[in-house]
N, C-alpha and C positions, 0 to 999 in steps of 0.2 A: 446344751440347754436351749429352751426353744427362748427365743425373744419375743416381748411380749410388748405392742403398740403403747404408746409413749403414755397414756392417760393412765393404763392400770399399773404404770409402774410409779407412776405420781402417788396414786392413792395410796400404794403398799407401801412408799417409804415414807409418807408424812404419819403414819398409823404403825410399823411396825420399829422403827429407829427408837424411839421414847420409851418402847417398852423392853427392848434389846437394854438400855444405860440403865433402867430400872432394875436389871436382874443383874447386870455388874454390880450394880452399887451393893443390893443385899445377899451378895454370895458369901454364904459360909464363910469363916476362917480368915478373914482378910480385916484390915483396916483401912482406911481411909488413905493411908499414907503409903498401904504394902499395896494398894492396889495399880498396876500399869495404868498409863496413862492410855488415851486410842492412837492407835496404829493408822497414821496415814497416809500405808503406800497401803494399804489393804482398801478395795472398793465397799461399799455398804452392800449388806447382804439383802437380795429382793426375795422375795416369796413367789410362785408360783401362781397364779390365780385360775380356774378353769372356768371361770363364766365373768360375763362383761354385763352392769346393768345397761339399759336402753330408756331413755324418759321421749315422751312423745305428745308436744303440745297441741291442743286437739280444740278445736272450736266449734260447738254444735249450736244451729239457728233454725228456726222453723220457718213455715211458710211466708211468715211477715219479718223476716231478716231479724227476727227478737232472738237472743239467745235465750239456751234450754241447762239451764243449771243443774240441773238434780236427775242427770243419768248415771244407772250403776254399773260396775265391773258387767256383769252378765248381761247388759243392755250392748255391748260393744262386745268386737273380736280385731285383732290386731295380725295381720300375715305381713311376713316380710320376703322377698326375693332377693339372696344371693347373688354375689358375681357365678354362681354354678345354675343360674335361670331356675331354680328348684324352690318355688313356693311353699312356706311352710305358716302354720297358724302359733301366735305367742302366747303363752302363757300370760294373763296380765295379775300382775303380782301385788299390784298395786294403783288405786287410780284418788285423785285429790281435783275439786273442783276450786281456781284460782279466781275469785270474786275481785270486778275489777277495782282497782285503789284499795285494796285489802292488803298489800303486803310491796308497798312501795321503795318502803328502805330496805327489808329484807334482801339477801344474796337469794339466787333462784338454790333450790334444791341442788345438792350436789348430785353430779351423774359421769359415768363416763361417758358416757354419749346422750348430747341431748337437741333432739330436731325441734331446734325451735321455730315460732313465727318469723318468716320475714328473715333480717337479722338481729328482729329483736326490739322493734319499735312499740309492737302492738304490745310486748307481755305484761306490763303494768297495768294499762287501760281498756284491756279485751278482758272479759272472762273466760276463762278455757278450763280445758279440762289438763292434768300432767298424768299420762298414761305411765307407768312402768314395766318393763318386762325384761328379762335375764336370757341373754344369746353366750351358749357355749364357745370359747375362744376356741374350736374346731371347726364351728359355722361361720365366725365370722372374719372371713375371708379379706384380704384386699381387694381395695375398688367399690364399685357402688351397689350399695344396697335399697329396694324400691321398698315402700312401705305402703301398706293399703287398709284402709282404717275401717268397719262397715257399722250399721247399725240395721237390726230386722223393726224398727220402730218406723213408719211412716212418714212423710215428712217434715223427717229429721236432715236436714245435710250437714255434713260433715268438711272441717277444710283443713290442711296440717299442711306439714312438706312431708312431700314425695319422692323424699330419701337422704342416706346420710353416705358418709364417704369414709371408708378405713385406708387411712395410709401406708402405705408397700414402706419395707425395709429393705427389699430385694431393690440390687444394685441393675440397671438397664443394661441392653446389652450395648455393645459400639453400633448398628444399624439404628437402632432409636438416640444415640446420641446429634447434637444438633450440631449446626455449623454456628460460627461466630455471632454474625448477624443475626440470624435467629432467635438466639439467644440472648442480643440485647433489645431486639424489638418487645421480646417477650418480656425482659426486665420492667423497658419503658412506660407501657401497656398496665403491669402490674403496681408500678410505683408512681405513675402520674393519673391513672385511669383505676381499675381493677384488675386482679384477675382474673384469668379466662381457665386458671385450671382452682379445684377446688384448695380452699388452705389448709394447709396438714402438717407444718411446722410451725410450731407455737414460738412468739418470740417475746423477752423480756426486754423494753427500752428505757430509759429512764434518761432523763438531762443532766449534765455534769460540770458544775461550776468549774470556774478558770477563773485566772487573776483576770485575765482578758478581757472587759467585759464586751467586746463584740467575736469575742469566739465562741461558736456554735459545736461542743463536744458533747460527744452520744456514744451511753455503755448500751450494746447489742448484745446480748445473751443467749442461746439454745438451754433451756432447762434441762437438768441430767438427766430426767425422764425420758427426754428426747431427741436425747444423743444417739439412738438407734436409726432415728428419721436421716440421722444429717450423716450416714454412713460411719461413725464414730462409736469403735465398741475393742473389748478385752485384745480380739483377734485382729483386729483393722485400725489402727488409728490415723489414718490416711485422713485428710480432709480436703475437700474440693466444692469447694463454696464461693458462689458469686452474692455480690453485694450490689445494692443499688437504691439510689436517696434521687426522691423529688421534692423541691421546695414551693412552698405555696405563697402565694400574696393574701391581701384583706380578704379577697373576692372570692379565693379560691382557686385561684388557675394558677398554672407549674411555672414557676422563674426557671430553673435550672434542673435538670434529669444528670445523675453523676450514677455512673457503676464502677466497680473494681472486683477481682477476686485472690482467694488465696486459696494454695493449694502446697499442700506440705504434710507432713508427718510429724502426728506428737509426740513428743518422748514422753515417758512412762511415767515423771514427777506430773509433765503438763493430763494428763489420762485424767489419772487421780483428781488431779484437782478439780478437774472438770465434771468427775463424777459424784461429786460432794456439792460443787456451787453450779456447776454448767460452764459453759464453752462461751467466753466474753470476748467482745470484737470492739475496739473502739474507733469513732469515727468522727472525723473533723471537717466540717463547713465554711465555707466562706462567713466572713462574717462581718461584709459589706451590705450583704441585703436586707439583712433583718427578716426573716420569712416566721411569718406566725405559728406554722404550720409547717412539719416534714413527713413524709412516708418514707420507711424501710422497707425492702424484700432484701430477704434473705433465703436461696437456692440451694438446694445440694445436686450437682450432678449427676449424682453416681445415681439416688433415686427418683430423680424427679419434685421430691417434697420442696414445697416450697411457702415461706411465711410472709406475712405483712404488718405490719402494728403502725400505726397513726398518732404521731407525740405533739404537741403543742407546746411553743418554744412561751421565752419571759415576751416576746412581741405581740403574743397572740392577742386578740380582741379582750376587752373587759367586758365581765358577766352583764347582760344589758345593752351591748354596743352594739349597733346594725354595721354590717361590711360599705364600704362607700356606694358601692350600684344602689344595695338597700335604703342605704340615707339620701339617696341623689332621685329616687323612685317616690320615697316617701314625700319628701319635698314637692318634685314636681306636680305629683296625685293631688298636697294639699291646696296648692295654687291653680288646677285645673281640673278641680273634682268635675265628672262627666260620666253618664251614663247611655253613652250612646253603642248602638248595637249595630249601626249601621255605614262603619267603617270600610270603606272595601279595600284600601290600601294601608295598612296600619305600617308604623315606622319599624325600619329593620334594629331588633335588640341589639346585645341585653341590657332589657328594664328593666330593675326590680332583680331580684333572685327567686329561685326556689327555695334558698335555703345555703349553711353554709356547708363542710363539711367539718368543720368543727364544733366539737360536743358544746353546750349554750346551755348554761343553767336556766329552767323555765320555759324553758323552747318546746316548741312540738319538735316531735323528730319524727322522721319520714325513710320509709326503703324505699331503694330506686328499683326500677326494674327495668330491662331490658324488653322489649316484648315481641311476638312474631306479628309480622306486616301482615293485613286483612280484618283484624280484629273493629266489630263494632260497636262492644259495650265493653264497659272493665270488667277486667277478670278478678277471678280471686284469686288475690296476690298468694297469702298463704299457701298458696301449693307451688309458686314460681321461685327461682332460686334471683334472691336479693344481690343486685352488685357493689351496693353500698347504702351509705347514709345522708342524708342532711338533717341540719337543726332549723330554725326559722321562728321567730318571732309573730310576723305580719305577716300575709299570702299576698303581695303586691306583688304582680308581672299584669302590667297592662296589656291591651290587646297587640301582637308586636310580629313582626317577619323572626321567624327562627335557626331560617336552615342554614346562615352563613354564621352561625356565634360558635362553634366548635362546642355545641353541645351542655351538658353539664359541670362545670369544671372539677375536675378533683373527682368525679364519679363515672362519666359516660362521654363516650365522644356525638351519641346519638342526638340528632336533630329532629327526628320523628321516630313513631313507634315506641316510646317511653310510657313509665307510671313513675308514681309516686303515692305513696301509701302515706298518708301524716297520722300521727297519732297524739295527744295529747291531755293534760287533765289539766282548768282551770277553775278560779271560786270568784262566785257568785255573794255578793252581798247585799244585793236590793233582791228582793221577791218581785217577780211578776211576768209577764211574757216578752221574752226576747224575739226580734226579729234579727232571721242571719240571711244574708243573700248573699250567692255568690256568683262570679261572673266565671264564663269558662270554654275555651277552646280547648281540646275536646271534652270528653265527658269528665262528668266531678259526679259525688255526691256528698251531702254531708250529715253524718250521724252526732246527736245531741245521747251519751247515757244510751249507747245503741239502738236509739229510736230514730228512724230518717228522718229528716226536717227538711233534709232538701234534695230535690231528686234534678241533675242537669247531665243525665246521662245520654249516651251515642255521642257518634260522629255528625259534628255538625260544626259550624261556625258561630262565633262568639254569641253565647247566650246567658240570659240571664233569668238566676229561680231563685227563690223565698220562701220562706215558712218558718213558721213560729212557734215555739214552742214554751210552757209556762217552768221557769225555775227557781226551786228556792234557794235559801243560802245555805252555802256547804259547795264540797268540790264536785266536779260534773267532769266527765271525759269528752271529748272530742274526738273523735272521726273523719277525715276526711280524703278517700281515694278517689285520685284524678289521673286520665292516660291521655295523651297525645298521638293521634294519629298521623296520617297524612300531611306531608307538608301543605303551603309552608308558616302557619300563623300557629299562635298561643293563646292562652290567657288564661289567669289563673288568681281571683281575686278573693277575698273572703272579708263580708262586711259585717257589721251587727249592730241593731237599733235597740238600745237600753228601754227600760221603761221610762214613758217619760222623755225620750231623749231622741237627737235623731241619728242621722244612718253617719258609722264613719268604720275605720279598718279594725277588725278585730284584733287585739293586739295582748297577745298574752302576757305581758309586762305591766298591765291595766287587770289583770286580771287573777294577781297572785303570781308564786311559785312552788313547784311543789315538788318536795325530796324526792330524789328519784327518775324524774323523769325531765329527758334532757340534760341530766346534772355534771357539772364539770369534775 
């Protein structure tokens, strides 16, 4: 029986199990009482599927960065390239224009595969397009696949990502397996930082009360769908799984990097079980630090697949609460507000934060991105592969030395050559024209309702732009992508002048919150 990638084996059994107990129940000839009970050394029976749909979030702008709402199926063509380099054109089966703050609390669409923005900052407050289209499970190969979106309309540009990734079930051979070190570098990397290979083991975490109250236990789960990923099946119940936990402070930077692994054979009761609930790990912390914040990876050997999830301990921050850099940044700013542009020695950070990496109800949230050296305007993010998140409140990082703070904590160890993509929706309850200025080593721009208001793009050193824009009351999104080039200075401010009122930190906690985004 051919195996079938862990997503479409989800969808078959949350959709075919209910209607399997449905036809027991009204089988002829039986009662209630004559009928057996279910057999639980017997696995659930999957379905075969021959096609996998594709969702494909697609953002079209015209000449003046305005987006373009109201293109049709036939206005667009979708080609994707195989791991076999054989370009082929997709059927689009389906297309839905996503209007920004129109569907906030909604779940996105369900999909098995869905290329979204970023990882996911923009999809609330962007309007985009959700393309759909159906790849035969004979095309859709292990490894990466490029995608290339077009439109014959003028123009028009187009931004998405630039591919998705199917995860291998095939075991490596011994020449691609790694040495010790290796393997825990790569852990390290993966659970204090990102990782550096795509993720294709989905993992289930959740916190586990204890009498204890300073013990830190955590159930780790592989969902039965994707017990294929982790080398775990009828014929194999072999498991060879590494494990590995970094803990975070207020700020965001790692106290402690921990790995272990296991590696043994289930027996046939442990199979079963695991094909009904999934394959649970449990893991215990110190629980002397208090860390707000933990990351899991979780590795399989034998394929390479490997997952990450990001839990938030009873320690973590309260909805509202700035990290202390944040609260020691804000502080300073309000006792030394200055607008000076003519620093030439700014103090070595970290001021202020970016953001934290923990989810912040009401927060912008923001992709990070990694970026290639040379670069002198921002790019569009949307088509670069995001290595993680932050949330943030206020955009205070004074103008400051960067290159010796080890980077973004909890996201990137990069000291130059960074972005950061913020996204956000806040409400407005005076009418009239706001002023937003922001300050910015290197380039920023800032979109008000995807209209630019403020343009502090290129490479340059600390500068400072404004503009104004008129709004009424109701909620408005936010926009603001910023990259950092060449060392070694920063900055990264974002103010706004109410009507009426004068200039202080734009501070989306002053300005509503809104289900959905940034939400804990």
């Amino acid at each position: 029986m051919q195996q079938l990638p862990w997503r479409s084996l989800l969808l078959m059994c949350a959709c075919i199990l209910p209607l399997a107990s449905e036809a027991q129940n009204s089988a002829p000839g039986t009662t209630p009482t004559e009928q057996a009970g279910p057999d639980i050394t017997q696995v659930p029976i999957v379905l075969k599927v021959t096609t996998r749909e594709v969702i494909v979030d697609v953002v079209a702008s015209d000449r003046r960065d305005e987006s373009v709402p109201n293109l049709q199926a036939s206005e667009l063509a979708v080609f994707e390239t195989g791991p076999d380099h054989q370009r082929k054109q997709q059927r689009i089966t389906s297309i839905r224009y996503v209007a920004p703050l129109s569907e906030m609390s909604q779940p996105s669409t369900p999909a098995t595969l869905h290329v979204r923005l970023g990882s996911g900052c923009a999809e609330d407050t962007t309007g985009h397009y959700e393309l759909t289209y159906h790849v035969s499970t004979d095309e859709l190969r292990d490894g990466e696949h490029s995608l290339l979106v077009t439109t014959p309309l003028p123009g028009i540009r187009l931004n998405y990502g630039l591919h998705y990734h199917v995860a291998s079930i095939a075991k490596l051979t011994p020449s691609t397996q790694e040495p010790e070190s290796v393997a825990e570098a790569r852990l390290l990397q993966a659970a204090c930082f990102h990782s550096n290979e795509p993720l294709s083991l989905p993992l289930l975490v959740h916190f586990v009360e204890t009498q204890d109250a300073n013990d830190l236990r955590f159930q780790i789960t592989i969902p039965p769908a994707a017990l294929p990923l982790a080398s775990i099946a009828v014929d194999s119940r072999d498991i060879h799984l590494q494990y590995a936990a970094c803990s975070f402070d207020q700020n965001g930077r790692a106290l402690h990097f921990m790995h272990s692994s296991e590696n043994r054979t289930l027996r046939s009761s442990e199979y079963v079980e695991a094909s009904v609930h999934g394959f649970p790990s449990f893991v215990e912390l110190p629980g002397t630090e208090h860390p707000p914040a933990v990351r899991f990876v979780v590795r399989d050997t034998q394929t390479g697949n490997i997952g990450s999830a990001l839990i938030k301990t009873p320690y973590a921050l309260k909805a509202g609460q700035l990290t202390p850099e944040e609260a020691a940044a804000e502080q300073s700013w309000n006792e030394h507000q200055t607008t000076r542009t003519d620093i030439n020695f700014p103090p070595l950070g970290p001021i202020g934060s970016f953001g934290s990496i923990e989810p912040r109800a009401g927060a912008m949230c923001a992709d990070v991105y990694e970026l290639p050296a040379g670069m002198s305007r921002l790019p569009k993010y949307w088509s670069l592969d995001s290595v993680g998140s932050l949330y943030a409140y206020v955009l205070n990082v004074p103008h400051q030395q960067f290159w010796k703070t080890g980077g973004i904590p909890g996201v990137t160890r990069a000291t130059e050559w960074f972005g950061i993509d913020y996204h956000g929706a806040f409400q407005v309850k005076e009418p009239g024209a706001y002023e937003f200025t922001v300050l910015a080593d290197d380039g920023a721009k800032l979109y008000i309702d995807d209209e630019l208001v403020v343009d502090a793009d290129n490479l340059h050193n600390l500068e400072t732009a404004s503009g104004k824009v008129t709004l009424q009351p109701g909620w408005h999104t936010l926009h603001l992508p910023y990259f950092q080039g060449p060392p070694n200075a920063v900055a990264l401010q974002l103010f706004v002048k109410k009507p009426g009122g004068s200039r202080e930190l734009f501070d989306m906690r002053e300005f509503g919150s809104t289900p959905g985004v940034g939400q804990e």
